[in-house]
C-alpha positions as CSV (number, residue, x, y, z in Angstrom):
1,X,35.8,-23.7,-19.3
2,X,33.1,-21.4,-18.6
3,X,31.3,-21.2,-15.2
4,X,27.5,-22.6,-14.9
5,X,25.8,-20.0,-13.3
6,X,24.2,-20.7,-9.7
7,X,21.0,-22.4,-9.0
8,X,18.5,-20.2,-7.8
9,X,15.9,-21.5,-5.0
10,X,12.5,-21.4,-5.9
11,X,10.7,-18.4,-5.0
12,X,7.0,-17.1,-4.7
13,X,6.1,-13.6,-5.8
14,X,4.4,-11.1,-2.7
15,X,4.1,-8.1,-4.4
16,X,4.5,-6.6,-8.3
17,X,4.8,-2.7,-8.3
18,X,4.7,-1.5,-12.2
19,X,7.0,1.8,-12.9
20,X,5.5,3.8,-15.3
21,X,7.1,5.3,-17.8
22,X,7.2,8.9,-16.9
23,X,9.4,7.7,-14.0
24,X,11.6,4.9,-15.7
25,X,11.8,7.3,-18.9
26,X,12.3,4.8,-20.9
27,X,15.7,4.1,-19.1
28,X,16.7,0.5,-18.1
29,X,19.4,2.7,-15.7
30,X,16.7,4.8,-14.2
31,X,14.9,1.5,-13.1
32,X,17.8,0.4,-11.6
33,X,18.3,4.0,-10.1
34,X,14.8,3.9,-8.8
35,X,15.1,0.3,-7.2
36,X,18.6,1.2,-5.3
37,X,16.9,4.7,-4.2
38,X,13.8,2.4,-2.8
39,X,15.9,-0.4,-1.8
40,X,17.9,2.5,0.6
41,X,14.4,2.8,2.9
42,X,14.0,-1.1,3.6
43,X,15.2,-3.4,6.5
44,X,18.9,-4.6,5.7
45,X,17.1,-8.5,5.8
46,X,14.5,-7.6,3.2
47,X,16.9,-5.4,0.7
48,X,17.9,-8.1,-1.6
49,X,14.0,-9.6,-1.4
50,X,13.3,-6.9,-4.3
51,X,14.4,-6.8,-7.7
52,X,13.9,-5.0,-10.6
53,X,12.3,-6.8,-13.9
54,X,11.1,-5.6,-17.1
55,X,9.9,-2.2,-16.0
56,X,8.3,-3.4,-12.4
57,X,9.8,-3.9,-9.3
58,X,9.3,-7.3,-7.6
59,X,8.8,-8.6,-3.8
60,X,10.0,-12.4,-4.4
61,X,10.9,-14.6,-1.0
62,X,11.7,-18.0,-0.6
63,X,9.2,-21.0,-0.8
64,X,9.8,-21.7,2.4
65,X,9.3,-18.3,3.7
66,X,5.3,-18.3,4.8
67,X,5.5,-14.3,6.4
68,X,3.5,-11.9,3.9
69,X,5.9,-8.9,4.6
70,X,3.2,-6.2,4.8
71,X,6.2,-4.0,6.4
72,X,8.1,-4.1,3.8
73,X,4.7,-3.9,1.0
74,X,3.9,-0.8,2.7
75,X,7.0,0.3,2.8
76,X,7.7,0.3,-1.2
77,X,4.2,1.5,-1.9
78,X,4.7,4.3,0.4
79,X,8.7,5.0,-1.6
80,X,7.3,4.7,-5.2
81,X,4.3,7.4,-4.5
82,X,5.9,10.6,-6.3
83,X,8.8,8.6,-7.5
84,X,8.3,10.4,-10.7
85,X,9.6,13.9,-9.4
86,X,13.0,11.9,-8.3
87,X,16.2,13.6,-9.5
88,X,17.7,12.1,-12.9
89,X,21.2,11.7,-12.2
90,X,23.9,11.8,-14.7
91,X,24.6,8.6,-15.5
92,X,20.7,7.9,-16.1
93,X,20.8,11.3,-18.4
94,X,23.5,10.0,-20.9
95,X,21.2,6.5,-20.9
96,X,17.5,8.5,-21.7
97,X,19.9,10.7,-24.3
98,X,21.9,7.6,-25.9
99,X,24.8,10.2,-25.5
100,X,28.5,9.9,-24.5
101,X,29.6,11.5,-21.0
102,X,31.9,13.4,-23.1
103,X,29.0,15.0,-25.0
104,X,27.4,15.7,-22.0
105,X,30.1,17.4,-20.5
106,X,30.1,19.7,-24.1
């Protein structure tokens, strides 16, 4: 029998940061690339605060969680300026592309 998936507790959005798509390329792996490259300058605590969703990155906290979390604001506003000019890794390449690493490698 399959697994239900876990509840998830009500949260309240602090912050929507759109990526535009000269930095996202039109790559759902460059997102992710771009949210684990800004996730790497946060506080351990508010790391798993931001997620990635349809081409913006999102600040979400708990209900219960009244702090604004300018620290962390200004701390992804600051990341994302020039996140455009961020290497493109290989991995993100072969996504953009819709190739094969082995045609890469050719």
């Amino acid at each position: 029998m399959p697994k239900s998936p876990k509840p998830t507790p009500p949260t309240r959005l602090i912050q929507e940061w759109p990526l535009s798509p000269a930095a996202t390329l039109g790559s759902a792996v460059r997102a992710r690339g771009i949210l684990l490259e800004v996730r790497a300058h946060l506080p351990f605590a508010e790391r798993r605060l931001l997620q990635v969703e349809t081409g913006a990155l999102m600040l979400r906290v708990p209900e219960d969680d009244l702090d604004d979390h300018h620290v962390t604001v200004d701390a992804v506003t600051r990341k994302l300026a020039g996140i455009e000019d961020l290497p493109v890794i290989p991995r993100e390449v072969e996504d953009i592309l819709s190739i094969k690493q082995a045609e890469r490698y050719r």
